[in-house]
SERO-4910 file (N, C-alpha, C, O; in steps of 0.05 Angstrom, whole numbers):
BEGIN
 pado doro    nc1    nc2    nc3   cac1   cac2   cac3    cc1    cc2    cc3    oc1    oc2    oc3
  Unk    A   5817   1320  -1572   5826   1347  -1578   5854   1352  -1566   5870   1365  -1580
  Unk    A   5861   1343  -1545   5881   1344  -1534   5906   1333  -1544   5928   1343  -1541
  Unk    A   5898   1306  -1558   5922   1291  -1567   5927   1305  -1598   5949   1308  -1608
  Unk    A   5904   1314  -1612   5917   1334  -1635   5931   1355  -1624   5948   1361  -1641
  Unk    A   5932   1371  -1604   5951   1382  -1589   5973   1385  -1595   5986   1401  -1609
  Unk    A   5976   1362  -1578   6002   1351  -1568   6018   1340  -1595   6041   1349  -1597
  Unk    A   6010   1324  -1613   6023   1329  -1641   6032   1349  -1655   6054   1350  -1667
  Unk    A   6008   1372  -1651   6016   1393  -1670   6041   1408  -1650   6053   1426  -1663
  Unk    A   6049   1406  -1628   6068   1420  -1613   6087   1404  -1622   6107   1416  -1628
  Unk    A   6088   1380  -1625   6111   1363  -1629   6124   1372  -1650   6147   1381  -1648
  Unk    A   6106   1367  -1677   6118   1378  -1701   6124   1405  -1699   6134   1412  -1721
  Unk    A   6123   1421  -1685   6128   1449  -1685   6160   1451  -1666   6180   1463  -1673
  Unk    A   6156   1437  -1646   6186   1434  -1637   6207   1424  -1658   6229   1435  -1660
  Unk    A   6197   1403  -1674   6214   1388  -1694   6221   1412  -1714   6245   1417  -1716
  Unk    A   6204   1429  -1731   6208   1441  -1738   6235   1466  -1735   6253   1473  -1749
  Unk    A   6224   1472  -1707   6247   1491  -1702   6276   1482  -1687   6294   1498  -1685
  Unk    A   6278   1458  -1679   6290   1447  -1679   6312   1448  -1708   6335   1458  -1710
  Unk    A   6297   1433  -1728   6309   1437  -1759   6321   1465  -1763   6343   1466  -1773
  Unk    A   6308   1484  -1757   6314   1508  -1761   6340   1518  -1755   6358   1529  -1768
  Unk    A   6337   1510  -1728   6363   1518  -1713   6388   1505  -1719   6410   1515  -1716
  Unk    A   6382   1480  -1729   6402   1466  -1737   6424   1473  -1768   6448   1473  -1771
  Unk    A   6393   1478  -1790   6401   1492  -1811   6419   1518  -1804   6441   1520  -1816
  Unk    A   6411   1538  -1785   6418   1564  -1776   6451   1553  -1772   6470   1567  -1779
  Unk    A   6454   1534  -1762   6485   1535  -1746   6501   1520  -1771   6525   1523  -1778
  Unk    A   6481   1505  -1783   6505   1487  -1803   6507   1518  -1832   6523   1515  -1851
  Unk    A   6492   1540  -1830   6494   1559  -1845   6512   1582  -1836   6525   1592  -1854
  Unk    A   6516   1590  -1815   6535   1597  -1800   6556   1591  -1799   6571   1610  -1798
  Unk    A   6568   1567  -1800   6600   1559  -1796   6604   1552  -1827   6628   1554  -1832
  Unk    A   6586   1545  -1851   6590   1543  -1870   6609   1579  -1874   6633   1581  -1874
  Unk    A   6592   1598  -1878   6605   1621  -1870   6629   1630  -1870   6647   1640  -1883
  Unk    A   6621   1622  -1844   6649   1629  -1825   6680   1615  -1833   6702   1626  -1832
  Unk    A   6669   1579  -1846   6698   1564  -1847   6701   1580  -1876   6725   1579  -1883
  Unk    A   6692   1589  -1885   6691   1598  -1917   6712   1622  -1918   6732   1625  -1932
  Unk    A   6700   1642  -1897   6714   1674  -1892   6744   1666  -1878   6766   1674  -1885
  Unk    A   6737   1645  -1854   6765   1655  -1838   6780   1626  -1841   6805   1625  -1840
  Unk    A   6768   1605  -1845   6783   1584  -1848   6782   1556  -1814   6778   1560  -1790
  Unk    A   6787   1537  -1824   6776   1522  -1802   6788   1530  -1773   6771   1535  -1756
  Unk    A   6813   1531  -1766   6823   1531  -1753   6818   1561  -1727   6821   1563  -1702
  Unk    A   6808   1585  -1752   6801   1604  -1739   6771   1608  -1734   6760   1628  -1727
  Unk    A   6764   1591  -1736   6731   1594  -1737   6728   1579  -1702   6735   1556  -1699
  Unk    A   6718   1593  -1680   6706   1575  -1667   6679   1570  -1654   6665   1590  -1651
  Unk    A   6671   1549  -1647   6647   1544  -1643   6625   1560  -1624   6601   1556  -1620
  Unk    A   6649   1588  -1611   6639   1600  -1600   6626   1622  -1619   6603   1629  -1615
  Unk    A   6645   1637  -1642   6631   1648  -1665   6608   1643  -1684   6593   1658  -1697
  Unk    A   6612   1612  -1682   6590   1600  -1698   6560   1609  -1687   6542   1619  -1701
  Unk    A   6559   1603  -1658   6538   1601  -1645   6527   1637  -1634   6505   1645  -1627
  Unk    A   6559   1653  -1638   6541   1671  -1631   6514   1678  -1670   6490   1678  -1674
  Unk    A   6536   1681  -1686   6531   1684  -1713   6501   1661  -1720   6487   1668  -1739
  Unk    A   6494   1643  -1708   6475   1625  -1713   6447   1634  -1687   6424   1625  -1687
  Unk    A   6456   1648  -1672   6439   1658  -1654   6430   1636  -1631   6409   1638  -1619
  Unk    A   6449   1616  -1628   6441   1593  -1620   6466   1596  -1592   6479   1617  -1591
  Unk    A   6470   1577  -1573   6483   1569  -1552   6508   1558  -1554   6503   1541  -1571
  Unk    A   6543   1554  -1546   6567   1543  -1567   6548   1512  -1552   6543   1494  -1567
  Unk    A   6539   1510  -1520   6539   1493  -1513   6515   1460  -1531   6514   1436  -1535
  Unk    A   6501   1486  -1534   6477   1475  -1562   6494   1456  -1581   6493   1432  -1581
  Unk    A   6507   1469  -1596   6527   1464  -1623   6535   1437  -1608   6528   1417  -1620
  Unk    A   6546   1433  -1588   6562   1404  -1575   6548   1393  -1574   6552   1371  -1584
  Unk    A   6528   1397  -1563   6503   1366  -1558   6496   1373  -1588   6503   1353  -1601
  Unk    A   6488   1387  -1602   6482   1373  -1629   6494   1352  -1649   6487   1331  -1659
  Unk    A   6520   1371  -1650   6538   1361  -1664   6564   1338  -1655   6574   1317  -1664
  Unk    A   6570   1359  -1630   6587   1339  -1619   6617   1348  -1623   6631   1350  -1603
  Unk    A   6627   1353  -1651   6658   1361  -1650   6658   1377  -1673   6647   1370  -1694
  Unk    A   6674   1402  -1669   6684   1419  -1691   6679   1402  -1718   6660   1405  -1733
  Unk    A   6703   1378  -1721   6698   1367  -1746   6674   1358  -1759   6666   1363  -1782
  Unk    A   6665   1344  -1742   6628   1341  -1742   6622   1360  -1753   6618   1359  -1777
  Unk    A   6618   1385  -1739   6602   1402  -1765   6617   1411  -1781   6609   1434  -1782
  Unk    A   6642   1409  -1802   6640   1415  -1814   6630   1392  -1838   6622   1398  -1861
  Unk    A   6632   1364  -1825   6619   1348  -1846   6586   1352  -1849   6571   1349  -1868
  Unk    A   6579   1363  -1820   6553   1372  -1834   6554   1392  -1859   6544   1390  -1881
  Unk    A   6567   1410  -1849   6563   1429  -1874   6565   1427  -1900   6554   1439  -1918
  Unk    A   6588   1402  -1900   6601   1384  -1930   6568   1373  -1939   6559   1375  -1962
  Unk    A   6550   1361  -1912   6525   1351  -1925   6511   1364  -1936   6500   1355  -1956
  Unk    A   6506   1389  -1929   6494   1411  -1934   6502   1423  -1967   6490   1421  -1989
  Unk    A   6524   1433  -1959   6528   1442  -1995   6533   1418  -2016   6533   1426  -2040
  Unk    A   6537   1389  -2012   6530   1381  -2030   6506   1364  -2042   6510   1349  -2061
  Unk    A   6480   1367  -2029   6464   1364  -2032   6450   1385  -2042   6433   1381  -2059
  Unk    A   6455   1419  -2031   6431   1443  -2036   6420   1449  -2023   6412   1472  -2024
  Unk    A   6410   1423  -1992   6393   1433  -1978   6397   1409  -1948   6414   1392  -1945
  Unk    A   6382   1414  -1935   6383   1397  -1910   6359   1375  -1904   6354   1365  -1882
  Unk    A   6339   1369  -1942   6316   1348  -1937   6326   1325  -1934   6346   1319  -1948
  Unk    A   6318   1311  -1918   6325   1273  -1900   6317   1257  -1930   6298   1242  -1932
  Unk    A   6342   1266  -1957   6331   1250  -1974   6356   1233  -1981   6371   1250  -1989
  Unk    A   6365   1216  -1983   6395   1203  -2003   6395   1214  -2021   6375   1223  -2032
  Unk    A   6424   1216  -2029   6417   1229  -2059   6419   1212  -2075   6422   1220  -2098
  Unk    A   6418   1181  -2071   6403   1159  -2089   6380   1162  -2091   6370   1152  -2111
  Unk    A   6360   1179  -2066   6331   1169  -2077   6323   1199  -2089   6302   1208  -2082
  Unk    A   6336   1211  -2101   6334   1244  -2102   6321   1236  -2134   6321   1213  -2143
  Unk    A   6308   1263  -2148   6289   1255  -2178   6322   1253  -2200   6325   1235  -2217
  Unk    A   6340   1270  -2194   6360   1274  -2215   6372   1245  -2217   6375   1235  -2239
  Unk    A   6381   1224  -2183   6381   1202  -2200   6358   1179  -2210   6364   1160  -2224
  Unk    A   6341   1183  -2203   6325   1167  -2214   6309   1173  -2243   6289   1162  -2252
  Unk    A   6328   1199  -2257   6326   1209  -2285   6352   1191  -2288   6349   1174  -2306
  Unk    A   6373   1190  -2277   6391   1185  -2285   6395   1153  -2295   6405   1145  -2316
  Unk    A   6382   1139  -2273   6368   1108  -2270   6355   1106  -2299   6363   1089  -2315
  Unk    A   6336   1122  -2306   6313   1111  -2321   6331   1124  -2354   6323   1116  -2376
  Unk    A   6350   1141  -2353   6363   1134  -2374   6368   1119  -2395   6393   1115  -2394
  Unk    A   6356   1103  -2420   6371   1085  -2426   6401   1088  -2448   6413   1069  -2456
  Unk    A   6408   1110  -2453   6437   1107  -2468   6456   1115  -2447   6451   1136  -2435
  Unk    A   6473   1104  -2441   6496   1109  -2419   6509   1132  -2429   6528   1138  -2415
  Unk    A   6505   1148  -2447   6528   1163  -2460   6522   1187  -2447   6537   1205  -2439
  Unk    A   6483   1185  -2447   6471   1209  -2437   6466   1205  -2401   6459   1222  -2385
  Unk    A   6472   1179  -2397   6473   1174  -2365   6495   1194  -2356   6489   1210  -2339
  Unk    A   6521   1194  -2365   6547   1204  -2355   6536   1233  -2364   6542   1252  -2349
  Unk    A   6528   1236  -2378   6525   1272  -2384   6509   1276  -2364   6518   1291  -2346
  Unk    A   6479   1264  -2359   6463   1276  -2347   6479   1278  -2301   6473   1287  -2279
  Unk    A   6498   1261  -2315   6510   1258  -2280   6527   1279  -2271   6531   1292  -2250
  Unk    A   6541   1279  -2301   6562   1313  -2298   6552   1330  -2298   6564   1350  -2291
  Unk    A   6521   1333  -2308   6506   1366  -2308   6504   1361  -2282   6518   1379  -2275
  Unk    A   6497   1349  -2261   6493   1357  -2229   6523   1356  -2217   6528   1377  -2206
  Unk    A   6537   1344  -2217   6564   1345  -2214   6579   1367  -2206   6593   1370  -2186
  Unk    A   6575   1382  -2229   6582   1409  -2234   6575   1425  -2212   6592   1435  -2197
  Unk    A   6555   1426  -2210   6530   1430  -2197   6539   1438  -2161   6540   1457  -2146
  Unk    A   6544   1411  -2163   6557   1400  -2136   6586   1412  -2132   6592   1430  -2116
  Unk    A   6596   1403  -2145   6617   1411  -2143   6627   1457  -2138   6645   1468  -2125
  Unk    A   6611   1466  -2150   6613   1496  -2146   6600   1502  -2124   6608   1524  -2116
  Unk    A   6583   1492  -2111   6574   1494  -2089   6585   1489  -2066   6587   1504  -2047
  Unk    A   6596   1460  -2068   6611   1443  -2048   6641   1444  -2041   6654   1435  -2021
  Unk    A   6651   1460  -2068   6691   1459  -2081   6703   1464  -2048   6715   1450  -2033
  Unk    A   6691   1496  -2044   6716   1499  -2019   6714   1486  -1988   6734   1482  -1975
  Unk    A   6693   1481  -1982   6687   1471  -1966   6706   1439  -1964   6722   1434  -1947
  Unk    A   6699   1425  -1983   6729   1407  -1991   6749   1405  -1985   6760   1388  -1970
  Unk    A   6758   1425  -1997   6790   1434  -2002   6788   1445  -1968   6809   1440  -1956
  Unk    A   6770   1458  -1953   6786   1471  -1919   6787   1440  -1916   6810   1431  -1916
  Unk    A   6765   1422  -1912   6774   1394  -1903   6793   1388  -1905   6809   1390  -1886
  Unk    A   6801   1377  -1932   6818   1372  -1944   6848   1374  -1932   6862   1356  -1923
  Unk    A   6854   1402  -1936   6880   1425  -1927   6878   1423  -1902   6898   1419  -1888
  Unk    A   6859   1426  -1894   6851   1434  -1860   6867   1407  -1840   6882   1411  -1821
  Unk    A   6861   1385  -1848   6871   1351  -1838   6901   1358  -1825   6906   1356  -1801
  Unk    A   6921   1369  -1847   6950   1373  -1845   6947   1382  -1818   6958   1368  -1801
  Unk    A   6934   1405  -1809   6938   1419  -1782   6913   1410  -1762   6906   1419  -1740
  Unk    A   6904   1392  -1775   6875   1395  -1747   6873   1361  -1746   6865   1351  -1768
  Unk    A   6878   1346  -1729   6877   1317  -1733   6854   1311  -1733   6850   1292  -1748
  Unk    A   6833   1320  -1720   6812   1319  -1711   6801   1317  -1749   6791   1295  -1752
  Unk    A   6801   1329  -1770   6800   1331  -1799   6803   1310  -1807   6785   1303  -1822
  Unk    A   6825   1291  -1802   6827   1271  -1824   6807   1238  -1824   6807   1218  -1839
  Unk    A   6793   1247  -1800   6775   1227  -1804   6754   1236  -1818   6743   1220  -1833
  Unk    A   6744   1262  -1816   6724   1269  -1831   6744   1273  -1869   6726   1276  -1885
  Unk    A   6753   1274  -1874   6765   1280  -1905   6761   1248  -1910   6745   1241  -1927
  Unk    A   6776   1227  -1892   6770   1202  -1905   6746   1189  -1911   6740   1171  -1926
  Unk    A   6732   1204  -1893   6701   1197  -1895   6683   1200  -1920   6665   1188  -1932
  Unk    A   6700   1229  -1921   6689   1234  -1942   6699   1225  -1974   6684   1227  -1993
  Unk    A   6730   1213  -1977   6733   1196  -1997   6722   1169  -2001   6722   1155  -2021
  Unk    A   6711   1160  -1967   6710   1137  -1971   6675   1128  -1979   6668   1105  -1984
  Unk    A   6657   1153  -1978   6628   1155  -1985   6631   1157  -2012   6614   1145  -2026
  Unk    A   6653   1171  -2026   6652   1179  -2055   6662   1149  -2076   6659   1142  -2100
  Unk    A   6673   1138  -2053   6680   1104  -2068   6654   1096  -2065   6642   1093  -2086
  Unk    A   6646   1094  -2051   6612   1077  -2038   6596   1084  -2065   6585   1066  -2079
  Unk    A   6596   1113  -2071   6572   1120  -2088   6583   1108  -2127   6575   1094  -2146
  Unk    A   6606   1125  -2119   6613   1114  -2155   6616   1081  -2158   6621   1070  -2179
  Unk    A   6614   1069  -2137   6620   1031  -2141   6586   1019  -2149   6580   1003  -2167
  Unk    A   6561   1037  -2121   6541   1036  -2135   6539   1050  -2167   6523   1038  -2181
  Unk    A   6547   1062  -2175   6542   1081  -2204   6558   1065  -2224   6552   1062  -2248
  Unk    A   6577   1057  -2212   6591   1036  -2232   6575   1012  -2239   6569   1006  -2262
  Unk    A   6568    999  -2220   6555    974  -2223   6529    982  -2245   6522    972  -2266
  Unk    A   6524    994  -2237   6488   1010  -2259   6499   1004  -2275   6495    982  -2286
  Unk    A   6522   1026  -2287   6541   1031  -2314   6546   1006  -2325   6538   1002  -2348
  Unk    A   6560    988  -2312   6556    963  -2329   6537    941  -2330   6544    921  -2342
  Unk    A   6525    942  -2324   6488    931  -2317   6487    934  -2344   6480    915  -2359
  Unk    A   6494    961  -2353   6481    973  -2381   6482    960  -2405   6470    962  -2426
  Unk    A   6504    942  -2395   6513    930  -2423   6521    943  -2444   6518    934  -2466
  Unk    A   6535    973  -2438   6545    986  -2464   6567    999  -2459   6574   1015  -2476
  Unk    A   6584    995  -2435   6608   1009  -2435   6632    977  -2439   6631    955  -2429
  Unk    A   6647    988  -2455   6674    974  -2468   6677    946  -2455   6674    938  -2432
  Unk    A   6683    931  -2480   6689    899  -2472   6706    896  -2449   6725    912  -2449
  Unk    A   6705    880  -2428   6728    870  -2408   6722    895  -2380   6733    890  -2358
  Unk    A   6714    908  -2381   6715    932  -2363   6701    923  -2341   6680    912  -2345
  Unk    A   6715    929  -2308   6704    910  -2290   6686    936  -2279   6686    958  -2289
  Unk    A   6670    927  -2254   6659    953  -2242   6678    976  -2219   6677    999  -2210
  Unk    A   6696    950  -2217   6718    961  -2200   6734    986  -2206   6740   1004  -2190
  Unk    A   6741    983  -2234   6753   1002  -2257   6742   1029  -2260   6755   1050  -2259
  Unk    A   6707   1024  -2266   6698   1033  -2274   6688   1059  -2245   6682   1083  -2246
  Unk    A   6689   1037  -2224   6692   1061  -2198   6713   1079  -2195   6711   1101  -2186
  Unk    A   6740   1065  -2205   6763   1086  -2192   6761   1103  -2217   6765   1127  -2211
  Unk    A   6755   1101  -2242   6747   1125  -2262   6730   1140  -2248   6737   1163  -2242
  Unk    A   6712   1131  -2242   6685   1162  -2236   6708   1169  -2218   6723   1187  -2225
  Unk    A   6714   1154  -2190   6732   1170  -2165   6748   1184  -2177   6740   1206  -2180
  Unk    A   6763   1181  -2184   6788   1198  -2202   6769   1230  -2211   6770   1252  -2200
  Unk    A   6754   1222  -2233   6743   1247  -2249   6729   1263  -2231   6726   1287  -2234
  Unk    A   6720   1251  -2212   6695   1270  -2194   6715   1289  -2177   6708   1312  -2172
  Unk    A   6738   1280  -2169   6752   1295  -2147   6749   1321  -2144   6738   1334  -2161
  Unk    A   6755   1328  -2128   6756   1365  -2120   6787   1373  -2138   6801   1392  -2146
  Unk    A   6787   1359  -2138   6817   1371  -2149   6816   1381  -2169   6822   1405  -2172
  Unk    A   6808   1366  -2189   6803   1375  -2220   6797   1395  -2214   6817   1408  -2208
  Unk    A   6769   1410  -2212   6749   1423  -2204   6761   1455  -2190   6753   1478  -2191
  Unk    A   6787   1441  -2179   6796   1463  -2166   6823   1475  -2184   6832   1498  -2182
  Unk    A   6834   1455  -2199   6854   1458  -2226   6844   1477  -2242   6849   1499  -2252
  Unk    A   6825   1460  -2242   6811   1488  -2281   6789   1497  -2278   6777   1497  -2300
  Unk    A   6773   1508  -2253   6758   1520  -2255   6768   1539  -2231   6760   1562  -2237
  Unk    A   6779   1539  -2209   6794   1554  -2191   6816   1573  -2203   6816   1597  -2211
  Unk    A   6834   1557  -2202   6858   1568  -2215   6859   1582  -2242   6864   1606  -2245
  Unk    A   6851   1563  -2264   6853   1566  -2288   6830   1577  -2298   6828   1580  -2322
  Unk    A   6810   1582  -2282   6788   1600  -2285   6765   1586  -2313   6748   1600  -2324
  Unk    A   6770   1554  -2317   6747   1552  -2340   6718   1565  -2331   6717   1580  -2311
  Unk    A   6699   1560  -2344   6683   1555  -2343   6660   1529  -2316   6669   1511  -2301
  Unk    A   6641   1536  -2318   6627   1511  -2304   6619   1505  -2327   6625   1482  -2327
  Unk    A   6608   1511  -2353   6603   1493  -2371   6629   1478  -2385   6628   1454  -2389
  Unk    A   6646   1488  -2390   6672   1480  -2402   6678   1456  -2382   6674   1432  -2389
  Unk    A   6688   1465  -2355   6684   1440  -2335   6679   1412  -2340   6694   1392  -2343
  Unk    A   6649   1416  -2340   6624   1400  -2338   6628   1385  -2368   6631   1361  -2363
  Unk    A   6630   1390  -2395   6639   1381  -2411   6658   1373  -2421   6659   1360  -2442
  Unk    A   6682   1382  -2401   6713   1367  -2408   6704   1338  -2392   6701   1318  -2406
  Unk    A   6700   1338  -2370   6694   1320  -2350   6680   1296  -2359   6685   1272  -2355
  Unk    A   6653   1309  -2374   6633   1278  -2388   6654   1271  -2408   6668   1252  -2403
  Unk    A   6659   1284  -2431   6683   1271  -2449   6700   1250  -2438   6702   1226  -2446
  Unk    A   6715   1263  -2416   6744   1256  -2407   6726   1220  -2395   6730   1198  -2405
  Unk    A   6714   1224  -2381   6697   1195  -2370   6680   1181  -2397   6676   1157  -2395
  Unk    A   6673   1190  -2414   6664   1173  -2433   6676   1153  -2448   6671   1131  -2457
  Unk    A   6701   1177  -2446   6730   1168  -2463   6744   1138  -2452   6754   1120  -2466
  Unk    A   6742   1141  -2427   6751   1122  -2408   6738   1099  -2401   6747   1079  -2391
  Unk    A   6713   1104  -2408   6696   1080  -2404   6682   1062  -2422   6675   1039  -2416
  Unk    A   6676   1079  -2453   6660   1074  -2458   6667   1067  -2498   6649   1058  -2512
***
């Protein structure tokens, strides 16, 4: 009786543990959103998260740190311990067999991603110029987005249906190129498209290119 206990307290610490963590990476999400990285500090976060600034440091460890948590956060949706290789959308995407509808079905989450995730980006992004402490987290984050489209590339030509001679290499700096924040922030920021318009210039523009 005792050792079910002591489990069920465990998981209940773990739990709120998670909680608190969600709370702070939801908080500075916020905050970098309203005031911008530079004016945000970890002392606002924590009052705004209801948590300790000293908490936030042993969690996280450094300003930049969380904001790549928060980058994890909005572009996933949520904070479940899942890859978003082993997530159902790609393993719809996997079990695809016409590539034409692989690239569509990747830009309908894309999109996705991307309206959720855009500014948070772009403070990284912008933020680097003035905060050094940033540009390891921005490269990080270009250098995860090579990681994933080189896996996505390789699938893509696995497929045996995108264009004679086309290496996977190619076919990675295409997705990198099209996926960027930039676009995203061109014609749907600025120029105010659509997220569907977006989302369908984007599958075109990569089909076009690859396939």
């Amino acid at each position: 009786m005792t050792e079910v206990k002591r489990q069920y307290d465990a998981s209940g610490r773990r739990d709120k543990a998670r909680q608190r963590r969600r709370d702070v990476v939801v908080a500075a999400k916020d905050l970098f959103e309203a005031n911008g990285f530079q004016a945000t500090t970890i002392t606002a976060v924590a009052k705004r998260a209801g948590v300790s600034a000293e908490g936030i440091y042993k969690g996280f460890g450094t300003k930049a740190a969380l904001a790549k948590a928060v980058f994890d956060f909005v572009i996933a949706g949520d904070d479940e311990p899942v890859p978003m290789a082993e997530r159902p959308e790609s393993h719809a995407i996997q079990a695809e067999p016409d590539v034409r509808r692989k690239l569509a079905l990747y830009v309908d989450g894309l999109a996705l991603r991307q309206e959720r995730s855009a500014r948070v980006q772009i403070l990284i992004r912008d933020g680097r110029h003035h905060d050094e402490t940033l540009r390891e987290t921005w490269q990080t984050l270009m250098d995860e987005r090579l990681v994933g489209m080189t896996m996505f590339g390789r699938h893509l030509v696995d497929s045996g249906q995108l264009r004679d001679g086309i290496t996977v290499e190619e076919v990675a700096d295409v997705l990198w190129t099209y996926i960027a924040v930039e676009l995203y922030e061109l014609l749907v920021l600025h120029r105010g498209w659509s997220l569907e318009r977006y989302a369908a210039w984007i599958a075109r523009a990569i089909t076009d290119a690859l396939c």
